[in-house]
VOZA-175388 format. One record per residue: residue in one letter; x, z, y of N, C-alpha, C in turn. Coordinates in steps of 0.05 Angstrom, whole numbers, plus 5000, padded with zeros to 4 digits. Example, Ala and Ser with C-alpha at 12.3 -4.5 7.8 and 13.67 -1.06 7.14 Angstrom:
a526451564886524651564910526451564934;s525751424955527351434979525851575001;
! end
This chain:
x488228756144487328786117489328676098;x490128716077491628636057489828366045;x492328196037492427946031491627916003;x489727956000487728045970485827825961;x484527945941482627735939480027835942;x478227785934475427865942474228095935;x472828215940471928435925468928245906;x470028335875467828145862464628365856;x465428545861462728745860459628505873;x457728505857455428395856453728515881;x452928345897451628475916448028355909;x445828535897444828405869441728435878;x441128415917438428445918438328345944;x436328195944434528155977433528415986;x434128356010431728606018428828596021;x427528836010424928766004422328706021;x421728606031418828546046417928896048;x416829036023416229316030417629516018;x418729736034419629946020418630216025;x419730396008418930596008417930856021;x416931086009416031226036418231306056;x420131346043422831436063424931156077;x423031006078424530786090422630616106;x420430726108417230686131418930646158;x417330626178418030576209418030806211;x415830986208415431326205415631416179;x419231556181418931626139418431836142;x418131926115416932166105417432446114;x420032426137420832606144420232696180;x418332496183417632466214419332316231;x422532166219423832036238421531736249;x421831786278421231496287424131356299;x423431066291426330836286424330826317;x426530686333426530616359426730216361;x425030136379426329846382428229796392;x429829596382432729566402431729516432;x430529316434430229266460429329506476;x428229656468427729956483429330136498;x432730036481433830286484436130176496;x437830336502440730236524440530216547;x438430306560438030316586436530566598;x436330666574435030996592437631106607;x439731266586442331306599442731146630;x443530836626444730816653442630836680;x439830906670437830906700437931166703;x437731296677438131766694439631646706;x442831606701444131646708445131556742;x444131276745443631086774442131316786;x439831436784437231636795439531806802;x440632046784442232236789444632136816;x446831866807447631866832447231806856;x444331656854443731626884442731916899;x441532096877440932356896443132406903;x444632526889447432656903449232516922;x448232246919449532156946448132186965;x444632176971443832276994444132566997;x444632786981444632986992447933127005;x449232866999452732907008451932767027;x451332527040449932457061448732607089;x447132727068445832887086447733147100;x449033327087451533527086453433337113;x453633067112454733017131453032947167;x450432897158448232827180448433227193;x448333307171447233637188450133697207;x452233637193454233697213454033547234;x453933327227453633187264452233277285;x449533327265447833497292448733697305;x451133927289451234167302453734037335;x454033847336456233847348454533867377;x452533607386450933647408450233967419;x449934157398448934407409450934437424;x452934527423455134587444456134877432;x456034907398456535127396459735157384;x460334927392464634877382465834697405;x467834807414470134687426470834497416;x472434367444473333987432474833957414;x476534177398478234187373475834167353;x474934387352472234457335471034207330;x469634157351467333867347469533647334;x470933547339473333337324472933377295;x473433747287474133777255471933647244;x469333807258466133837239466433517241;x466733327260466033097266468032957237;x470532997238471232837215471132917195;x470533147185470233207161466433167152;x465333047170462533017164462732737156;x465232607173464332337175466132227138;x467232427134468432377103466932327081;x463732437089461132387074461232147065;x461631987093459931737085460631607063;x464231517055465331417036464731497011;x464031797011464131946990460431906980;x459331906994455631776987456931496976;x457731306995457731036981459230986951;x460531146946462131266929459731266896;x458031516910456531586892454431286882;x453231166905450230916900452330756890;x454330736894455130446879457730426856;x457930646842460130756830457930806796;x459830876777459631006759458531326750;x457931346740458531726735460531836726;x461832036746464732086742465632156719;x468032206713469132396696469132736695;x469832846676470233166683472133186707;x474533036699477433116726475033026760;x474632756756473132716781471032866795;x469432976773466933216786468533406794;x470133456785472033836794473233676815;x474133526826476133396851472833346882;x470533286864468433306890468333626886;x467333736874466734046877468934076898;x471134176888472934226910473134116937;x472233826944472133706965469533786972;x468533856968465234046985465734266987;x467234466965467734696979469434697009;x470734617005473334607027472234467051;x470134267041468034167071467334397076;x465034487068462834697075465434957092;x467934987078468635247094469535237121;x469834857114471734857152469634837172;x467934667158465434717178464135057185;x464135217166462835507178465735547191;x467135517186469735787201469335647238;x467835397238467935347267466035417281;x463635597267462035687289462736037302;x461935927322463136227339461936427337;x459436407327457736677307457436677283;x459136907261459336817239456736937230;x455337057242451937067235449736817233;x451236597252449436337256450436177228;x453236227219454836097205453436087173;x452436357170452636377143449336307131;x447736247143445636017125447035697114;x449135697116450735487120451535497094;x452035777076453035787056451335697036;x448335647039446235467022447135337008;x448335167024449634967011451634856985;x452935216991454935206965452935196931;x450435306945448235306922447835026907;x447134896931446634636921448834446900;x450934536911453334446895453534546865;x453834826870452734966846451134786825;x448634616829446834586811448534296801;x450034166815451733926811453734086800;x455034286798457434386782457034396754;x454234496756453034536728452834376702;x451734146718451833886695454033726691;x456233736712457933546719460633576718;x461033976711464134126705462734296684;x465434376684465834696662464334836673;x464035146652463735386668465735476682;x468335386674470535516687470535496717;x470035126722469335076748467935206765;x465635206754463235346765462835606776;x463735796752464735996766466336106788;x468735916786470535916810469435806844;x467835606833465835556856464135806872;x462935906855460936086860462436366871;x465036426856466836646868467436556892;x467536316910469536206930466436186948;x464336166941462236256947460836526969;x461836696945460136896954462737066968;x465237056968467637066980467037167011;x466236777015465136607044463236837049;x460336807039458937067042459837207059;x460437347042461837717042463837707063;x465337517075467037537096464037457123;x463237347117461437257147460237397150;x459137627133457737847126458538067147;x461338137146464038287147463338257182;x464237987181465137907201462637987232;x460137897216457437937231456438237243;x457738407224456638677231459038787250;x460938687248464038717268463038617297;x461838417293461038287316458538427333;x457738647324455638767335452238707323;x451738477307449438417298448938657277;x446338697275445439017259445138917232;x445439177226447639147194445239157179;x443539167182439839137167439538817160;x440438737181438438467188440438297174;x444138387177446538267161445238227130;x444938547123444438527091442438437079;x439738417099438138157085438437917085;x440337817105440337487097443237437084;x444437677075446037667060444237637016;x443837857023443037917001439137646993;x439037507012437837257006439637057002;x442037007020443036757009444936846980;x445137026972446337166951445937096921;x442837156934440237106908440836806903;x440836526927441836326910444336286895;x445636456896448536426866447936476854;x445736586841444936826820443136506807;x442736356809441136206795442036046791;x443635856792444835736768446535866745;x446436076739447236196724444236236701;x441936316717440436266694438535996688;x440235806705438635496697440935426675;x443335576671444635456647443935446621;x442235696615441335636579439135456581;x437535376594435735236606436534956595;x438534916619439834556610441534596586;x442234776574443634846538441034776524;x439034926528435934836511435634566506;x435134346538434534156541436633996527;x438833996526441833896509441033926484;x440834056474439734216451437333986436;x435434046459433333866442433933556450;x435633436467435933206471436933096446;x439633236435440533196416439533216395;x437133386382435433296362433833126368;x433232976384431632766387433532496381;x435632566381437932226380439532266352;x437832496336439132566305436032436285;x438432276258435932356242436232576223;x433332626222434032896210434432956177;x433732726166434932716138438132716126;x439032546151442132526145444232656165;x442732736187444232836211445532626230;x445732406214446832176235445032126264;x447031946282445531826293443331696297;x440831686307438831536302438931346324;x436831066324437630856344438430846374;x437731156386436831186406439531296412;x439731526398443031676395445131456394;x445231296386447231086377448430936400;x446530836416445430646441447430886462;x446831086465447831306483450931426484;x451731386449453731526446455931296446;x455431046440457030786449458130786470;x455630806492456230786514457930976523;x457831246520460131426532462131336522;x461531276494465731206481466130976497;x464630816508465330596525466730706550;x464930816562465730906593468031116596;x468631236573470731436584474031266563;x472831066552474630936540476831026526;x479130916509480730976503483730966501;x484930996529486431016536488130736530;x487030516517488530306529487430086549;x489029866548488929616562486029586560;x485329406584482029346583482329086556;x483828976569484128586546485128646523;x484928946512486328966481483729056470;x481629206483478929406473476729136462;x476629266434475429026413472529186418;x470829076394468829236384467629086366;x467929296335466429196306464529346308;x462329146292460329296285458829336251;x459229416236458429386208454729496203;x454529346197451829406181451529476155;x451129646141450529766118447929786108;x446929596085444829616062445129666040;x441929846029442429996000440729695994;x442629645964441029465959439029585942;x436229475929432729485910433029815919;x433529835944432730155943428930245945;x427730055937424930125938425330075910;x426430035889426830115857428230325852;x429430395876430630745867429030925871;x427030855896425231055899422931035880;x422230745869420230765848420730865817;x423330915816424130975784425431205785;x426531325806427531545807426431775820;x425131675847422131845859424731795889;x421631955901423831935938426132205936;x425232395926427232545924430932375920;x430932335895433132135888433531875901;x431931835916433431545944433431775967;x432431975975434032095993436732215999;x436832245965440532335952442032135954;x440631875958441931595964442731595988;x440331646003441331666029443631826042;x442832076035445232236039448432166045;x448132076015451632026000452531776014;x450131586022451731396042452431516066;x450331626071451431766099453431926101;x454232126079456532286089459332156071;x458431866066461331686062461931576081;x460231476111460431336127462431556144;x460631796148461131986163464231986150;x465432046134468132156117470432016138;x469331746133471731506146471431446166;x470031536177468931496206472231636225;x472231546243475131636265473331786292;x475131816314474331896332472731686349;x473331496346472231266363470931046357;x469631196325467531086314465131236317;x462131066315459231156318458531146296;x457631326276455831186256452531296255;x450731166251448531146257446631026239;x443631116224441131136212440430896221;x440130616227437130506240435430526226;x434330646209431730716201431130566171;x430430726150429730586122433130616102;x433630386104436030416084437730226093;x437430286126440230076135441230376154;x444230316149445430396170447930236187;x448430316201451130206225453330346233;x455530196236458630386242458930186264;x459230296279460530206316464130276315;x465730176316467430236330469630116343;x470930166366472030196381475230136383;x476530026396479830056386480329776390;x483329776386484029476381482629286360;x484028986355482528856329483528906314;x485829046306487429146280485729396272;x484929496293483629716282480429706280;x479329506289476929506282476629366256;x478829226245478829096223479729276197;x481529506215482029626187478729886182;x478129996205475830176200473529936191;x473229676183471229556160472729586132;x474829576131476329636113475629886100;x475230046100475130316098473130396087;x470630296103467730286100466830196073;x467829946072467429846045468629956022;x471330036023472330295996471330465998;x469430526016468030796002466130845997;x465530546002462030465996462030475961;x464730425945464630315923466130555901;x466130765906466231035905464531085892;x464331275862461931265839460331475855;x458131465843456131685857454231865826;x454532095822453132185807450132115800;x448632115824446132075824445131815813;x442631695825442231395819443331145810;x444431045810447030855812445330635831;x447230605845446330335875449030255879;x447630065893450529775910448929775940;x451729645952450929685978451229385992;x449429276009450728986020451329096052;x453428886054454628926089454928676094;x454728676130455328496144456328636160;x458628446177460028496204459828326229;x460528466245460628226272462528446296;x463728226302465628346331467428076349;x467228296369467428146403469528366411;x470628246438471728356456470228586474;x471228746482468828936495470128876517;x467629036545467529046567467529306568;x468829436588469429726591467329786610;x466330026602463430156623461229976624;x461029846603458329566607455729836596;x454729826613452129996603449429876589;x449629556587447029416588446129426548;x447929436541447829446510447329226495;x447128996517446528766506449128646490;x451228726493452628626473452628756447;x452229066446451929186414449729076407;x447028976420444228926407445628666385;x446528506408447828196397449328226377;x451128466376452828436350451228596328;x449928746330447828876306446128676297;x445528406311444228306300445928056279;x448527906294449127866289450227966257;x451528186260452128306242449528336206;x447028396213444428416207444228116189;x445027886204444927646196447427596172;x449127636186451727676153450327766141;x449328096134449128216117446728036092;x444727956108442427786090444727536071;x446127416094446927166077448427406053;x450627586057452027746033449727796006;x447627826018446227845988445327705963;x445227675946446427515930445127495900;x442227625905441327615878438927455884;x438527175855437526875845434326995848;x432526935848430126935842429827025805;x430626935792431226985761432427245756;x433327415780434727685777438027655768;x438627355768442027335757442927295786;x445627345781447327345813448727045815;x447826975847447826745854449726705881;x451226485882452626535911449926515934;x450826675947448526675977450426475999;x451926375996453526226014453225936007;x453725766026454025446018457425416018;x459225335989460625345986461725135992;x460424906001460724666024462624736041;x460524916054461025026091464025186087;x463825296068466025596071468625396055;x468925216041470425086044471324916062;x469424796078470124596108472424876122;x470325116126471325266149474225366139;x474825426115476625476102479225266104;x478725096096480924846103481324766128;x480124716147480024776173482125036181;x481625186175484125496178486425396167;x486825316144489425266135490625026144;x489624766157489724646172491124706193;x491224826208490725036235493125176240;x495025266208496025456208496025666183;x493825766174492325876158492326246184;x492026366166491626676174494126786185;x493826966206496327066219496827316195;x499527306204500927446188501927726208;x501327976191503128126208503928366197;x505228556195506728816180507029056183;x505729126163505329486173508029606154;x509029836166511329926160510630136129;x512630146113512630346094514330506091;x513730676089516230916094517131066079;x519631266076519531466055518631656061;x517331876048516432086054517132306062;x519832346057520532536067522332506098;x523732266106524532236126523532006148;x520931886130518931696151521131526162;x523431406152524431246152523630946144;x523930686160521930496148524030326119;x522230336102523530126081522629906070;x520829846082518929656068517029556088;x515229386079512829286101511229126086;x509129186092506629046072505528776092;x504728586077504028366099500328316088;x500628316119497328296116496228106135;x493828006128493127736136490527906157;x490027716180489027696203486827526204;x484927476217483027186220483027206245;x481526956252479626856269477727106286;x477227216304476627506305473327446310;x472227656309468327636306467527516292;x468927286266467627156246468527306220;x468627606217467927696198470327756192;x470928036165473828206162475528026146;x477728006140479527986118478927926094;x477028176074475528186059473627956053;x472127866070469527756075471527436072;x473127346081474127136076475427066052;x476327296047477527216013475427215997;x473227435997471527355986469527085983;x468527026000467826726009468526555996;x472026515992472526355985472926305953;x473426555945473126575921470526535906;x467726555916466026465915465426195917;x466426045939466725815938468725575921;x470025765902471825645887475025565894;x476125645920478425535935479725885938;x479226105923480826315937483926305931;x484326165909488526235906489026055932;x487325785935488625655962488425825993;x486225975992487726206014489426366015;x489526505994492026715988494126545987;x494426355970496926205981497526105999;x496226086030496225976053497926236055;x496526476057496926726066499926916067;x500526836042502326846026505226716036;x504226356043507226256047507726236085;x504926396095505726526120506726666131;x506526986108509127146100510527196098;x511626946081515026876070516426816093;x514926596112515926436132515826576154;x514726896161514426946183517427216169;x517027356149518627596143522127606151;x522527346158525527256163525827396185;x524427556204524927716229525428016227;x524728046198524028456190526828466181;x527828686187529828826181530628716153;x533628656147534328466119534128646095;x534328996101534329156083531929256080;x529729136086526929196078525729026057;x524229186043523028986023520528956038;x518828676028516328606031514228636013;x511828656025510728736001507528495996;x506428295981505128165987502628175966;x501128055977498228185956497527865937;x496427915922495627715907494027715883;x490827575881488627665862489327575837;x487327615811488727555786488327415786;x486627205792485926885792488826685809;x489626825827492026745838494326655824;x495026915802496526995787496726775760;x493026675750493326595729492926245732;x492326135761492225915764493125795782;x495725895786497725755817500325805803;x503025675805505625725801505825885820;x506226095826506726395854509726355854;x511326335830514426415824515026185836;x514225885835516225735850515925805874;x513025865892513725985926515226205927;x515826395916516826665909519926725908;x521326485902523626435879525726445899;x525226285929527526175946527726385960;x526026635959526226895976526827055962;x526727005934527727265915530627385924;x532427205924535327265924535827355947;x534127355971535727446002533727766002;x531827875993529828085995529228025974;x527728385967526428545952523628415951;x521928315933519028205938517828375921;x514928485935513528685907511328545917;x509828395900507328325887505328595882;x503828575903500928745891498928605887;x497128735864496028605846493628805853;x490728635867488828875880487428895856;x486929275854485629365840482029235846;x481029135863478929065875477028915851;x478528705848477128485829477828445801;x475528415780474628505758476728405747;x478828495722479728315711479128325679;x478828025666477528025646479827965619;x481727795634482927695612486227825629;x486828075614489528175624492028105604;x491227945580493727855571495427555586;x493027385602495227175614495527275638;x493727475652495427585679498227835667;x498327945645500328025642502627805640;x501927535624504827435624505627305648;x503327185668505127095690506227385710;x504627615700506627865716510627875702;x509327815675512327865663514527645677;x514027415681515527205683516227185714;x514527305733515727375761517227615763;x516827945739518128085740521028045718;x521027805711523727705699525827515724;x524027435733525427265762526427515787;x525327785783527127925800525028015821;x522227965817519828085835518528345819;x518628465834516928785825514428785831;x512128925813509428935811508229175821;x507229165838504529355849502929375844;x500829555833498429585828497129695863;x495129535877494629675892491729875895;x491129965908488630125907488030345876;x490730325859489630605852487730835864;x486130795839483330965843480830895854;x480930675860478230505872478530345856;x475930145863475729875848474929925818;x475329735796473629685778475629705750;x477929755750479329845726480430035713;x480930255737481130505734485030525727;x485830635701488330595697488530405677;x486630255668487330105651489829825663;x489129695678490529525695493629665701;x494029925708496730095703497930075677;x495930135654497330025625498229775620;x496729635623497029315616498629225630;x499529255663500729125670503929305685;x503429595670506429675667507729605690;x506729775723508029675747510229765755;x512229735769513829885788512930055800;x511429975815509530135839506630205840;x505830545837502830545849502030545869;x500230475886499830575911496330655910;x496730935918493931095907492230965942;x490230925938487430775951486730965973;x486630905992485531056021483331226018;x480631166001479831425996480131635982;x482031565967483131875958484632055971;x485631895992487731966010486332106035;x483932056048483332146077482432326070;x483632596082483532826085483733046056;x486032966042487132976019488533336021;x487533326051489733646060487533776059;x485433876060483133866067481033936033;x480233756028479733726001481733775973;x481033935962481634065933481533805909;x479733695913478733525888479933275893;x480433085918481333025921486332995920;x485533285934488233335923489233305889;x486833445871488233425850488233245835;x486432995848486832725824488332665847;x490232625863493032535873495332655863;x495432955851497132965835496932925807;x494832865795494232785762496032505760;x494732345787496432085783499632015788;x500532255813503032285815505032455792;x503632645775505332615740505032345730;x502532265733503732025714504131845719;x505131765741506731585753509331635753;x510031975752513532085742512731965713;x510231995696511031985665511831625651;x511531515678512031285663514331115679;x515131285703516731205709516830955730;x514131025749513930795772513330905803;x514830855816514831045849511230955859;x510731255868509331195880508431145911;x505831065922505431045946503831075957;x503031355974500831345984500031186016;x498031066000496730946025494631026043;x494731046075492931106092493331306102;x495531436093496531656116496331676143;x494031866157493131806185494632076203;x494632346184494932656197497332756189;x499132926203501433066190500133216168;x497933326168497633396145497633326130;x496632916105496232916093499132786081;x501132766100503632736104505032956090;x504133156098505133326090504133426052;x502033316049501133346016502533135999;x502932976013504732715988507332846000;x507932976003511233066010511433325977;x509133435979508833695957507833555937;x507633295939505733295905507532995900;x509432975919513132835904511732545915;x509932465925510132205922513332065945;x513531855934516431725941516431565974;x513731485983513231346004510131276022;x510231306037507431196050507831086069;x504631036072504330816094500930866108;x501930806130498430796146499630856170;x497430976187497730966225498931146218;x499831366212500731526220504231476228;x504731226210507531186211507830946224;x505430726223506130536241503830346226;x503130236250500130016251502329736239;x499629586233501129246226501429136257;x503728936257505228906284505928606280;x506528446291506328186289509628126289;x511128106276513628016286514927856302;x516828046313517627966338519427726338;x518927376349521027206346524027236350;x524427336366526727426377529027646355;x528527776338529827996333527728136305;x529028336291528328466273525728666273;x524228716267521028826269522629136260;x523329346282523529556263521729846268;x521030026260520330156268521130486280;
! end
C-alpha cells in the first residue's frame, strides 16, 4: 500500500440492534443466511462419501479379476497379466480413501488407467463371448467420467467402449456362437453407454440448482454457503505458487444506519444500496478472489495470493467503496483480518476465524458518539503503544513497485510503499489509527526515512517516488529528511488525494519550498477521494497519477475511458506528466498508450519487491 495517510472519511454508525426488512435472517427476498458453524463441511464429507465409493468399486474391478484366474480360463502368461493388473487396484483404491479429490488432468489419467485395465483383462479370455459382459464395466466408469472429466473425455471413453463391444461381438459370431444370442447381449450391454449420456442434463439441472442455492438472489453474489465452497476449491486447486508464500485476507464490508436508508428512503432504495455495493465488490474483485452476501448489509471479500497481494486487493476494496453513488448517499465500515493459508485445508475453520476476526475490526472501525458526533472508536493509548513499538522495531518494511513508460514499459521510477506486521490489519488501517490517535506524521516519517535508507539499492537513474499526508506536510520539517537525497536522485512527493484538506494555503507553501529545494509534487489518486481537482489547482503538481478505479477495466468501459481522457487534456493543458495507476491487462495498457498518458504502474508491469541488498532492484 502507499505510504499515505489515513483515509479521514467518517465511518458514522454502530450497527443497529434491528434492521430492516431486507436485512432480516429471512429478507424480503426469501434469501436464508446460513450459520457459520453449519457450513464448510458439507463439500469435504460428499466428497470423502464419493471417494470411498469409487475406491471400493476400483477395488472391487480388482477382486473380480482375481477370481477369474482359479477358473482355469487363461494360461500362465494370461493369469500373471489379469493377476497384476488386478493387483494395481489396490494402490489405486488406497489412493482414492485416503487422498483428495482429484484434479481434471488426474480424473482423465484414472479413466484411461481403467480403460486400458478392463481391455487387457477381456483380450485374455479365450471366449470373446464369455469376455464381453466384462464390458459393464466400462459403464460404470462412464458414470465417474461424467462428474469427474470433460465431455470430450467421456466421449472418447464410451467410443473406446463400444469399439471393445463391437470387436467381441465380431469376434463371437466368427467363433461359431449364434448371431441371435451375439446381438442380444450385444445390444443389452450397448444400452449401458446410452445412459450416461442422458444422466448428463440431469447432473446440469442438479448443478444448476445447486448453484442457485449458494447465490443470493438480490445481488447474485455468493451467499454463506456458496462462499464456504468456493474458498475451498480456490484452496485446493491453488495457485500455482509456493505453499509458504499462499496468504489469505479477508475483508468484511458494512453499510453503515442502513436501517435509516431503508426507513427514509423505503426498501426499494437500500436494495439499490445493496446492489451498488455488490457490483463494486464484484468490479475489483480478481480471479482468486470470493466475494460474498452474509446476509442483511454485511458482505465479505476472500482472497487468495501472496501478502502483497492480499494487501493490495483491501486496497482496492476500499477505493471503491468511496466512489459517489447516485442513489441514497451511505458510508461503508470495514474490517480486515489475514493469516497464512494451508493448501487443501477443507475444515474452514480458519476462514470462520478470520471472518470473525475480521467482523471484530470492523465494530471497533465504527465510529459514531452516542450524541450522533464522530468519535474515535479506538483507544489512542493502545494504538500509540503498538505504534511506537513498530518504530522501535524498525518501523514498516519498505518495498518498490516499478513505474514505467508507456510506451516501452521500460522501468523509470519506483514508488515506495510501506508493509506491516501481517494479519494485524492493511496499510491503510495503520495510518489511519494513527492519525486518529494523534502520532500519524510520526509514522509516515518512520516510513519515509525507511525509504530513503533502503532506495540506495534501485537503479541510480530511477526516480523515487514517496507518499506523504497534508498533516505531514504542515507539521514535520520533510525537506531536512529529503535534502541529503535530493542531489544524488529524482524525489517526487505524493500528496494522497485521500484525506480532507482544509487549509491548502500552508500545505501549498511547504509544497513550494520542497519544490524550490529540487523535489517534484504528485498529486496521487486523481479521481477518488475528497477534493476532486481542486487540490490539482492549488497545489500546481508535476505529476497526476489517475486512481485505480478509474483505471480497472478502462478498455472495457466507455465512461470510464472518457473521464481518463478529460483528465489526460488537462494534464497536457497545464503541463504535468501523467500516470496511470493499476494497470493489470494489455488492454488497459494499451488505453493509456491512446489517450498519451506518459507512464504507469501496477502488476501488469511489476509487483512491489523488496530490494535486493546485494545489487540494483531492476526490472
Amino acid at each position: 500500500m502507499p505510504v499515505e495517510g489515513p483515509i479521514a472519511r467518517a465511518q458514522p454508525s454502530r450497527r443497529s440492534a434491528h434492521r430492516g426488512v431486507n436485512s432480516c435472517r429471512r429478507d424480503s427476498h426469501g434469501l436464508n443466511t446460513f450459520d457459520l458453524d453449519s457450513v464448510g463441511s458439507a463439500v469435504p464429507d460428499g466428497q470423502r462419501w464419493g471417494r470411498g465409493l469409487i475406491g471400493l468399486l476400483t477395488l472391487s474391478f480388482g477382486v473380480s479379476g482375481m477370481l477369474l484366474i482359479p477358473s482355469g480360463q487363461f494360461n500362465t502368461l494370461e493369469s500373471v497379466l489379469v493377476a497384476s493388473v488386478s493387483a494395481t487396484t489396490i494402490p489405486v483404491a488406497i489412493a482414492w480413501f485416503i487422498g483428495s479429490w482429484p484434479s481434471r488432468s488426474t480424473a482423465n489419467m484414472y479413466v484411461a488407467y481403467a480403460d486400458i485395465s478392463i481391455v487387457l483383462v477381456l483380450a485374455c479370455f479365450d471366449s470373446p463371448f464369455l469376455a464381453m459382459p466384462g464390458c459393464a464395466m466400462f459403464a460404470v466408469i462412464a458414470v465417474f467420467a461424467i462428474v469427474g472429466t470433460s465431455p470430450k473425455v467421456l466421449t472418447v471413453h464410451l467410443a473406446l467402449a463400444a469399439i471393445t463391444l463391437l470387436t467381441l461381438a465380431i469376434l463371437s459370431v466368427d467363433a461359431g456362437v449364434n448371431p441371435w444370442t451375439v446381438a442380444s447381449r450385444t445390444l443389452t450391454l450397448g444400452s449401458l453407454f446410452v445412459a450416461p449420456f442422458a444422466l448428463r442434463p440431469y447432473i446440469r439441472y442438479l448443478r444448476v440448482r445447486a448453484q442457485v442455492a449458494q447465490r443470493d438472489v438480490l445481488t447474485g453474489l455468493r451467499n454463506r454457503r456458496g462462499l464456504f465452497e468456493e474458498v475451498h476449491d480456490l484452496n485446493h486447486v491453488g495457485t500455482g505458487m509456493k505453499a509458504e508464500s499462499r496468504s489469505i485476507g479477508v475483508v468484511v464490508v458494512d453499510i453503515d444506519r442502513f436501517k435509516t436508508i431503508n426507513d427514509r428512503y423505503g426498501h426499494p432504495s437500500g436494495d439499490a444500496v445493496l446492489v451498488e455495493v455488490a457490483g463494486r465488490l464484484k468490479h475489483v474483485a480478481s480471479n482468486q478472489s470470493v466475494v460474498s452476501r452474509l446476509g442483511g448489509d454485511e458482505f465479505v471479500c476472500v482472497h487468495i495470493g501472496t501478502r502483497s497481494e492480499v494487501d493490495d486487493a483491501e486496497l482496492r476494496i476500499r477505493s471503491a467503496l468511496e466512489e459517489s453513488f447516485e442513489g441514497p448517499p451511505f458510508t461503508t465500515s470495514v474490517g480486515s483480518a489475514g493469516d497464512t493459508l494451508i493448501r487443501g485445508d477443507t475444515t474452514g475453520s480458519l476462514l470462520r476465524r478470520l471472518i470473525a476476526i475480521a467482523d471484530i475490526d470492523l465494530y471497533r472501525n465504527k465510529t459514531e458518539a452516542a450524541d450522533g458526533t464522530v468519535a474515535p472508536s479506538i483507544d489512542p493509548l493502545l494504538v500509540r503503544d503498538r505504534i511506537a513499538d513498530l518504530i522501535e522495531a524498525g518501523g514498516p518494511t519498505v518495498v518498490f513497485q516499478p513505474i514505467c513508460t508507456t510506451a516501452t514499459k521500460k522501468v523509470v521510477g519506483y514508488e515506495a510503499l510501506s508493509r506491516f506486521p501481517f494479519g494485524h490489519g492493511s496499510p491503510l488501517m495503520w495510518f489511519r489509527d494513527a492519525t486518529l490517535a494523534g502520532i500519524g506524521p510520526r509514522l509516515e516519517l518512520a516510513a519515509i526515512d525507511n525509504a530513503m535508507k533502503t532506495m540506495e539499492t534501485l537503479d541510480e537513474d530511477a526516480f523515487v517516488s514517496i507518499n506523504a499526508s497534508a498533516a505531514t506536510l504542515r507539521s514535520t520539517d520533510l525537506l531536512a529528511r529529503l535534502r541529503p537525497h535530493i542531489a544524488v536522485r529524482t524525489i517526487y512527493l505524493e500528496i494522497t488525494e485521500h484525506e480532507r484538506v482544509d487549509d491548502y494555503r500552508s500545505v501549498a507553501r511547504s509544497v513550494e519550498g520542497l519544490r524550490a529545494a529540487g523535489v517534484r509534487i504528485s498529486v496521487d489518486d486523481v479521481g477518488a477521494g475528497f477534493s476532486g481537482l481542486r487540490q490539482v489547482v492549488e497545489l500546481k503538481p508535476d505529476t497526476l497519477k489517475i486512481d485505480y478505479t478509474l483505471v480497472h477495466g478502462i478498455d472495457t468501459d466507455p465512461t470510464r475511458r472518457a473521464a481518463a481522457a478529460a483528465l489526460a487534456a488537462f494534464a497536457k493543458e497545464i503541463g504535468s506528466t501523467l500516470i496511470m495507476e493499476g494497470v493489470e491487462t494489455e488492454g488497459e495498457l494499451r488505453v493509456a498508450a491512446e489517450l498519451g498518458f506518459d507512464m504507469v504502474q501496477g502488476f501488469l508491469t511489476g509487483r512491489g519487491e523488496a530490494p535486493h541488498p546485494h545489487g540494483p532492484l531492476v526490472a
